[in-house]
Every structure is written in structure tokens, then in C-alpha cells.
C-alpha positions in Angstrom: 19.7 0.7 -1.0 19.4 -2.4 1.5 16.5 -3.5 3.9 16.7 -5.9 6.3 13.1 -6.8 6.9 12.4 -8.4 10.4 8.7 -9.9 10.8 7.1 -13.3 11.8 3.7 -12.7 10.2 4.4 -14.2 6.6 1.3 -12.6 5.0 2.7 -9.2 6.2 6.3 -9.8 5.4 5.5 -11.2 1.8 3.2 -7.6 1.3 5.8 -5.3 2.6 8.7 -7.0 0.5 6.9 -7.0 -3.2 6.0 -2.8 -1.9 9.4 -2.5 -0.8 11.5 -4.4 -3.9 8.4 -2.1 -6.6 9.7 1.0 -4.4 13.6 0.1 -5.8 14.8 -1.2 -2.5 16.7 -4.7 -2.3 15.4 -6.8 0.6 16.0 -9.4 2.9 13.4 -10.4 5.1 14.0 -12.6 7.8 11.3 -14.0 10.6 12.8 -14.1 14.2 15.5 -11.9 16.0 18.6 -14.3 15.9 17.8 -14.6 11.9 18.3 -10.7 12.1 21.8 -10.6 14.0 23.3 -12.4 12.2 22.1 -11.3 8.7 23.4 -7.9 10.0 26.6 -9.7 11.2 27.3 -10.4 7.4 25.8 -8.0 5.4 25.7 -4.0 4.7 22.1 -2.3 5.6 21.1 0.9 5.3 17.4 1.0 7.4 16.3 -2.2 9.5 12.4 -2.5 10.0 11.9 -4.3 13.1 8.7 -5.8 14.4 8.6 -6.3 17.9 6.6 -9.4 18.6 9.3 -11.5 17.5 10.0 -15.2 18.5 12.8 -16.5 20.4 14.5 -12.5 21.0 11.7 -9.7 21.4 12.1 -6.8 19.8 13.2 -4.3 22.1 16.0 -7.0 23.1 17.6 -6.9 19.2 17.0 -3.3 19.3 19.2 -3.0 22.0 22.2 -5.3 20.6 21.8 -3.4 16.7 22.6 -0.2 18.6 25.5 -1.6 20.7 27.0 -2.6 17.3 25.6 -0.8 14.2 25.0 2.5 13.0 22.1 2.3 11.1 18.6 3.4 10.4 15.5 1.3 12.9 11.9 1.8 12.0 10.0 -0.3 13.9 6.8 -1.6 12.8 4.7 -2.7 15.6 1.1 -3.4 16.8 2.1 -2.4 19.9 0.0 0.8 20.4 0.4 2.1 23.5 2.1 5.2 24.7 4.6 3.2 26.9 5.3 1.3 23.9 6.0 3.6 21.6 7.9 5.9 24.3 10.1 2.5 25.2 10.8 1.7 21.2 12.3 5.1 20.7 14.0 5.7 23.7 15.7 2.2 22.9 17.0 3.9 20.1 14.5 3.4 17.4 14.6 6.1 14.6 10.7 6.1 14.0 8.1 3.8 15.6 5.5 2.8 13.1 1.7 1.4 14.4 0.2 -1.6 12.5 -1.9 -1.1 10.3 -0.2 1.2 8.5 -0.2 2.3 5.0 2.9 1.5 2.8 3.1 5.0 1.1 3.3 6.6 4.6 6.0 3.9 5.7 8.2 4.9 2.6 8.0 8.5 3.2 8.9 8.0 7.0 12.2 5.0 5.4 13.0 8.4 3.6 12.7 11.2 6.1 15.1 8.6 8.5 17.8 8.0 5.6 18.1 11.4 4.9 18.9 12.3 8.6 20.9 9.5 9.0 23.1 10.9 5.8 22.9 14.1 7.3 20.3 15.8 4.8 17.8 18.5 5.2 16.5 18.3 1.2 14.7 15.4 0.1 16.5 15.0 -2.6 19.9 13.3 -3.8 22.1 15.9 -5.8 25.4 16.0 -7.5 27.2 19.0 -9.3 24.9 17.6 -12.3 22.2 15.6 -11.0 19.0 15.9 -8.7 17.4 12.6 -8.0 14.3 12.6 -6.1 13.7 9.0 -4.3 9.7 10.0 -3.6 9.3 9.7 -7.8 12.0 7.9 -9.3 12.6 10.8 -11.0 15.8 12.1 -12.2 16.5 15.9 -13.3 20.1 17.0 -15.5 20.8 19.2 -17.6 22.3 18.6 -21.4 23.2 21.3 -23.8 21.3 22.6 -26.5 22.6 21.2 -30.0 23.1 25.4 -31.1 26.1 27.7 -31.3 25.3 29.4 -28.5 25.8 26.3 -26.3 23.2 27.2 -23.6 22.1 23.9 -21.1 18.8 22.9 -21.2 17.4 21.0 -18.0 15.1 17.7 -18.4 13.6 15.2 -16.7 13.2 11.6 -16.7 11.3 8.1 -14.9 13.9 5.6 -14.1 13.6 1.6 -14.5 13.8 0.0 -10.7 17.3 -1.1 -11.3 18.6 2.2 -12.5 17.5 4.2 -9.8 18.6 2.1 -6.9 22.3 2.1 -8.9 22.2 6.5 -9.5 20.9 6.8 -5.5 23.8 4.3 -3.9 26.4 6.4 -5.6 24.4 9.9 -5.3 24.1 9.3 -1.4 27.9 10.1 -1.4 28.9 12.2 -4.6 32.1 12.0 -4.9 32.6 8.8 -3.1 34.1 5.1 -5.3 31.9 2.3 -5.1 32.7 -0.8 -6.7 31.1 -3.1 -8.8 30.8 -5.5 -4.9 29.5 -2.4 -3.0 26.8 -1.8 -5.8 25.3 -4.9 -5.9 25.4 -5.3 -2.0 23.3 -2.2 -2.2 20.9 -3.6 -5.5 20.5 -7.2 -5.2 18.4 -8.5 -2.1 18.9 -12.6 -1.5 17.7 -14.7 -4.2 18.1 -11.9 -6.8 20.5 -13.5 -9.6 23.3 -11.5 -11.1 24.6 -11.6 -14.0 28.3 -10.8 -14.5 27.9 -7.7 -16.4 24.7 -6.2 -14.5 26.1 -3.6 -12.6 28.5 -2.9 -16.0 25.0 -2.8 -18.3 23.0 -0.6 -15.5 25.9 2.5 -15.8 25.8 1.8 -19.8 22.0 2.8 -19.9 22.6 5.9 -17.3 24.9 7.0 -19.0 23.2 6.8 -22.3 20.6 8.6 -20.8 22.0 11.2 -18.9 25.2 11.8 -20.5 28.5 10.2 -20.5 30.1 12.4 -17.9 27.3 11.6 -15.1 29.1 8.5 -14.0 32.8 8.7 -14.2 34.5 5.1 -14.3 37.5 4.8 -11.6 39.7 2.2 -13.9 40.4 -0.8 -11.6 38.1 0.3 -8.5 34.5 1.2 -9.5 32.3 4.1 -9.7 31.5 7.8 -8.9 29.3 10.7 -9.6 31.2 13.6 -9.2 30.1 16.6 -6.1 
């Protein structure tokens, strides 16, 4: 899943990016409205966080113009703490308005609660006819058979590396949906991450390896699905 991060303060942007990139996210931050625009104008983003006190474009202004265009997820994350404020930055369309300081656990669980409204969900977690992947642990839950004759299923759970969840979420957020190897790493990679030819081809290898061969079914040509 992909964040644009939009905040001037450098200490604060470089904090929220290493929580954001540890919480499986790919990120690009940028540090002035215009930056924003046009990063939007080229790229695929599923949650924006916006600071208001921007230079050049305030805030509110490239709040405005993301909502003419793009339907997407807006936190903002502000220190403007008054109730005007707040009652202006989500009636401009914000999906949440967030006060500085905040705490970065509370900001996640709010990036969730959004998503999930935005996808149309009222369960925090991702599922699939054989998968439930919860974003709040990194935790994913299957079920495999038992190795007897009477070929019951058992269900288990297991932690996921960084890279492997954000890969099993993009394609859980639409079971049944084909995302190809481009779309996945649009949704992975964050700018300045390298990629290696074979990354996305290696991250379904160990998912599969893990959960079972049938999780991930391969769409020869296109890309990949997990099935509803």
C-alpha cells in the first residue's frame, strides 16, 4: 500500500516515514503542495497525509484540488488545533483530521479505519475464501490440512516479513482482482527503494511456500490473484 506523505518539517517527515515504511507501507514524502500534485499526477496512492502549513499552496488549497481529481484517502496531520480548523479540514473533504503531537500507533489505526471505509469494509481485516490477514499485526491466519486419512483442515497462524505483507494485502484488498507484477510494486516500492527483477516473482515464491501453493494463483501473462 502507497503513502504520499506531505510535510515541510524534515525532523517530522523523516520520523513518520521510517514508522510508516516499519509499519509495511511504501512512502513518498514530499515537502510543499505543488511537490504533492504532481506526485499524485503520476503515481497510484491509496491514503495521502497532508500537513496544512505547507509553503507555496496551504493545505486546505491542495485539499481542495486532490478532491476535484482523485478518489482517495486524506488524513491530515496538522497543528492547527482549533475547532474552526478542524471543522474546515473535514468539511473540505478530509477523511480524518489528526492534531500534532500525535502518537504514531494512534495515526496507523486511524490510516486503517479510513482504508477500510474507503474499500467499503466494516471488519478490520483482509479476507479471501482462504485467507484472513489482519493489517493491525502482520498477522496472517489459513488453514492447511492435516497430513491423516481423515483429511480434516487445521487453521494456523503466522508473522509476516515487511515485504510479504504489503504483497498478500495489495492483492487481498480486492480478492479476486489480477494485479500485475507493475501494479504490485507500485503498491510495495516507495521512491528510492531498488528492485530487483525478480522481487515481486521471489515475494509470491515465499507466500506461497508458506501458506500453500493454491493461496496465490498465477494468471499466465498478466499477474496475480488470491481467489474470493
Amino acid at each position: 500500500m502507497r503513502i504520499l506523505l506531505v510535510e515541510d518539517d524534515i525532523m517530522i517527515a523523516e520520523a513518520m516515514q521510517q514508522s510508516l515504511i516499519d509499519a509495511s507501507y511504501a512512502i513518498d514524502w514530499v515537502n510543499n503542495g505543488q511537490s504533492a500534485l504532481d506526485s499524485l499526477a503520476t503515481h497510484n496512492y491509496d491514503c495521502v497525509l497532508l500537513d496544512l502549513g505547507l509553503p507555496g499552496l496551504d493545505g486546505l488549497v491542495v485539499l481542495a484540488k486532490i478532491r476535484e481529481k482523485y478518489n482517495l484517502a486524506v488524513i491530515v496531520i496538522t497543528a492547527r488545533d482549533t475547532l474552526k480548523s478542524r471543522i474546515e479540514g473535514l468539511d473540505s473533504g478530509a477523511d480524518d483530521y489528526v492534531i500534532k503531537p500525535f502518537d504514531m500507533s494512534e495515526l496507523l489505526a486511524r490510516m486503517r479505519a479510513v482504508i477500510r471505509r474507503r474499500s467499503g469494509s466494516s471488519v478490520p481485516t483482509l479476507e479471501s475464501s482462504q485467507l484472513i490477514l489482519n493489517p493491525a499485526t502482520n498477522e496472517v491466519s489459513f488453514t492447511v490440512p492435516y497430513a491423516d486419512k481423515m483429511n480434516l483442515q487445521l487453521s494456523t497462524s503466522m508473522l509476516l516479513s515487511n515485504r510479504e505483507f504489503s504483497l498478500l494485502r495489495a492483492l487481498l484488498i480486492r480478492p479476486g482482482a489480477i494485479l500485475s507484477k507493475a501494479d504490485l510494486e507500485e503498491k510495495i516500492y516507495g521512491w528510492g527503494n531498488e528492485v530487483e527483477s525478480n522481487a515481486i516473482e521471489y515475494l509470491i515464491y515465499s507466500l506461497r511456500k508458506k501458506l500453500g501453493a493454491t493461496t496465490i494463483k498465477n494468471i499466465r501473462g498478466v499477474g496475480w490473484m488470491v481467489l474470493k
